[in-house]
C-alpha positions as CSV (number, residue, x, y, z in Angstrom):
1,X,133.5,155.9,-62.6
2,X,131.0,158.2,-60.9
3,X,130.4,160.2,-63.9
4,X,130.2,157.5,-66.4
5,X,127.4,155.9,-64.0
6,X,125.6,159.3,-63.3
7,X,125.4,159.6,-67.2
8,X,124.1,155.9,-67.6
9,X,121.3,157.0,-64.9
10,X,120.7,160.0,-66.7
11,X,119.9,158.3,-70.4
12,X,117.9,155.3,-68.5
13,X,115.7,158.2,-67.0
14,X,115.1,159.9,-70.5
15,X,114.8,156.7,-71.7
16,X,111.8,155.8,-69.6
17,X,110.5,159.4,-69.5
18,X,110.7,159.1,-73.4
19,X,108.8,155.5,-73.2
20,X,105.9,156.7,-70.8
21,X,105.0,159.8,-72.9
22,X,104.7,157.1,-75.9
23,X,102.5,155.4,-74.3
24,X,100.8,158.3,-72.4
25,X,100.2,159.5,-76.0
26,X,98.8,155.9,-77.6
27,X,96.5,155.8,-75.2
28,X,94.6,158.5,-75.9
29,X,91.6,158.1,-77.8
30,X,91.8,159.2,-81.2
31,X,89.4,162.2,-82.0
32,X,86.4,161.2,-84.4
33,X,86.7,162.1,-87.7
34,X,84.0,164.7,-89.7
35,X,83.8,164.8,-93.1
36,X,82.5,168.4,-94.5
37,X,80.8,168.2,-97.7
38,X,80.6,171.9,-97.6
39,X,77.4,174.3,-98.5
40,X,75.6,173.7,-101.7
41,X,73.3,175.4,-103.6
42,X,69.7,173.7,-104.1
43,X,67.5,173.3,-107.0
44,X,66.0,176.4,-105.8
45,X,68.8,178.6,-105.2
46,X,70.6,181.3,-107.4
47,X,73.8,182.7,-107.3
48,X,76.0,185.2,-109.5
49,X,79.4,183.4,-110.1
50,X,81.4,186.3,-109.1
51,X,80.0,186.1,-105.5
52,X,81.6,182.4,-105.7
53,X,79.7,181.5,-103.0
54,X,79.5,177.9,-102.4
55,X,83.2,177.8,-102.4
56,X,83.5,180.6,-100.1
57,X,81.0,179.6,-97.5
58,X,82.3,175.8,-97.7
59,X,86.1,177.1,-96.7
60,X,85.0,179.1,-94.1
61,X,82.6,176.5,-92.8
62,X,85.3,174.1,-92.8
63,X,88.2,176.9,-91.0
64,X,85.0,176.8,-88.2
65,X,84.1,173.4,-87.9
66,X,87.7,172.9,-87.5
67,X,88.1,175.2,-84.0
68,X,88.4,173.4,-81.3
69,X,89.8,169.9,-80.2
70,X,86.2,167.7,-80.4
71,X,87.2,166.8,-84.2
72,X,89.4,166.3,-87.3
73,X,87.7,167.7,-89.9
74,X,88.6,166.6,-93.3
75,X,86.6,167.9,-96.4
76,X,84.8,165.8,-99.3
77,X,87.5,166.0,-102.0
78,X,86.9,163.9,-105.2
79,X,90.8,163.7,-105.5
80,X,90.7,161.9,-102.0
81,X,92.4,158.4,-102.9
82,X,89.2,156.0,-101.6
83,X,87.2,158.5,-103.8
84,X,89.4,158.0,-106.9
85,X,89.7,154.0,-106.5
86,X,86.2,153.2,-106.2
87,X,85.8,155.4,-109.4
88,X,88.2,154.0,-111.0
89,X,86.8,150.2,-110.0
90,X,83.5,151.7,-110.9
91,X,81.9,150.9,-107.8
92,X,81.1,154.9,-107.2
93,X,78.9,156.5,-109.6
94,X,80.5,159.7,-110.9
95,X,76.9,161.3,-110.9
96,X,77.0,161.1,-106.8
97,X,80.2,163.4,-106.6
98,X,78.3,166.8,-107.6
99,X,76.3,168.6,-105.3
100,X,74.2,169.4,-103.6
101,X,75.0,166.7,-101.6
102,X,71.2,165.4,-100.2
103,X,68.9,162.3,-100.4
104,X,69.4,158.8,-100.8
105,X,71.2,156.5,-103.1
106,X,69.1,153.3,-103.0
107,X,68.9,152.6,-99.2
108,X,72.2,154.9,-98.5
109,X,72.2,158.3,-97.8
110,X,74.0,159.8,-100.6
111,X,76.7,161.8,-97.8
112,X,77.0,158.6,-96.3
113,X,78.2,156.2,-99.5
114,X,80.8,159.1,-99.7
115,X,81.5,159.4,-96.4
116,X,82.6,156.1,-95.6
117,X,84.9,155.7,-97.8
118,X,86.5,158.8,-96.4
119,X,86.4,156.7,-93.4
120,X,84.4,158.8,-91.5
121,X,83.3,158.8,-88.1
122,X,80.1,161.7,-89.2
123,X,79.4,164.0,-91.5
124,X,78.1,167.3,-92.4
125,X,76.1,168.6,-95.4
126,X,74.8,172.3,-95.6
127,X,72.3,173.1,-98.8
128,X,71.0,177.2,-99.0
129,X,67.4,176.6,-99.9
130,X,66.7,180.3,-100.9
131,X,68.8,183.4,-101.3
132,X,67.9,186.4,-102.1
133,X,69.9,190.1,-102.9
134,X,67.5,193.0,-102.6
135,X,67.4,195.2,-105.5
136,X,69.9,198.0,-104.5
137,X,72.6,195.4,-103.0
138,X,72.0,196.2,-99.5
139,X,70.7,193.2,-97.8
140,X,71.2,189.7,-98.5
141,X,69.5,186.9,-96.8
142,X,69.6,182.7,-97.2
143,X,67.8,180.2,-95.6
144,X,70.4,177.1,-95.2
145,X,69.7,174.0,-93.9
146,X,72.4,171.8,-92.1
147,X,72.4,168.2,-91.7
148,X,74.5,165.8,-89.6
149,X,74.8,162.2,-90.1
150,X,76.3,159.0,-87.9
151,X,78.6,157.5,-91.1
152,X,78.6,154.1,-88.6
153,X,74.8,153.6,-88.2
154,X,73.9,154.5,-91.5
155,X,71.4,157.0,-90.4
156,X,70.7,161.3,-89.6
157,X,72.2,162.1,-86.9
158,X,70.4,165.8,-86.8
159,X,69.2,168.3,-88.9
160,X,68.6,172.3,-88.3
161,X,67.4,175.2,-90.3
162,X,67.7,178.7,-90.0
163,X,67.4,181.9,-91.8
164,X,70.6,184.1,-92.0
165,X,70.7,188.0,-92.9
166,X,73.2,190.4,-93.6
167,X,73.7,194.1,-95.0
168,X,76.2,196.1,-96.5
169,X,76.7,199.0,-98.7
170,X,76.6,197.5,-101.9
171,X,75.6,194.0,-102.9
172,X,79.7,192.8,-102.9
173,X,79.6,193.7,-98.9
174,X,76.0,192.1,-98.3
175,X,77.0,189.0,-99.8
176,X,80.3,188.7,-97.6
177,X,78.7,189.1,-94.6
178,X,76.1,187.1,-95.3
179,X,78.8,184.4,-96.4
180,X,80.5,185.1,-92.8
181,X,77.4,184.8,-91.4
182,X,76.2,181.4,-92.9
183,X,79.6,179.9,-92.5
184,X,80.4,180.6,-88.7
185,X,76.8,180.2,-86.9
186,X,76.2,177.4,-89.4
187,X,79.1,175.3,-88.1
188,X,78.6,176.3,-84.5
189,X,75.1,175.3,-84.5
190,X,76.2,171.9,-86.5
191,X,79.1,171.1,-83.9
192,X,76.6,171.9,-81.0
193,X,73.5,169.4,-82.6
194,X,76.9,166.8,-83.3
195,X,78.0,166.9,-79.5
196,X,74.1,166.8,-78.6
197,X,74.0,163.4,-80.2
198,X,77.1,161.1,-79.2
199,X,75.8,163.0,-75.4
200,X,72.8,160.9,-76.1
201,X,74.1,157.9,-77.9
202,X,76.7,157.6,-75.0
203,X,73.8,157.8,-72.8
204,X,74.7,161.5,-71.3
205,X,72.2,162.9,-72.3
């Protein structure tokens, strides 16, 4: 009889252990949610398509964005299944998924429409304003800008600019660095401007 009531103390204890890291684990708050909308080129901006650099720079941003335990990251995807239903109930114009992924919409910011049906907590948007290869392929340089917005309030959270460089033996290494470069201080500046602002709006800062 001993054993059989040292075992039935046994699986109440895992029981209870099992039942207070549940609820040890609910309580936690749930990490906000970022949507990336990736790096775009603007109006202004010219790249060769074998460089493939928007997609390239938006993959890594993301992979950097994502470090860390602050966020979940998820990126703008017009397969995402809030994107697909609004188009399909035609209550998302079709024109609003291409990038570069700035402006309004009416009275919306265009990343913001998107983003909330991503159910987003924020979102980030990064747009290369100029980039330029010197002639021989060693030095590459783009001037990016970043912007952050608060998906709830309907409004910019942030916004920073900054001019990146990079140089290489020939124009295939230039542009990877530069990529690299663009991609990783790009999303550490962005996370830093992010935790700047809910410091404030929590009233930390």
């Amino acid at each position: 009889m001993k054993g059989v009531s040292g075992t039935r103390r046994a699986s109440s204890f895992l029981v209870l252990l099992a039942l207070f890291l549940l609820s040890a684990f609910q309580q936690q708050p749930a990490k906000p949610v970022l949507a990336t909308f990736g790096i775009g080129l603007g109006e202004k901006a010219l790249a060769k398509a074998e460089w493939k650099f928007e997609q390239r720079a938006s993959d890594l941003f993301r992979k950097n964005l994502s470090e860390g335990d602050a966020y979940r990251v998820v990126p703008f995807s017009r397969t995402h299944p809030s994107v697909q239903r609004a188009l399909a109930e035609r209550t998302l114009p079709s024109e609003l998924l291409l990038p570069p992924f700035t402006g309004m919409v009416g009275q919306e910011f265009k990343v913001v429409k998107l983003a909330k049906l991503m159910r987003a907590d924020y979102a980030v948007s990064g747009t290369i304003d100029r980039l330029t290869v010197e002639g021989d392929g060693t030095k590459a340089t783009a001037v990016v800008i970043f912007e952050l917005y608060d998906v709830a309030k309907g409004k910019m959270a942030g916004t920073t600019g900054a001019t990146f460089e990079a140089s290489g033996e020939n124009e295939a290494a230039s542009v990877a660095k530069l990529i690299e470069e663009v991609a990783t201080k790009g999303a550490a500046e962005s996370k830093k401007l992010l935790d700047e602002y809910r410091a404030k709006a929590s009233g930390g800062g």
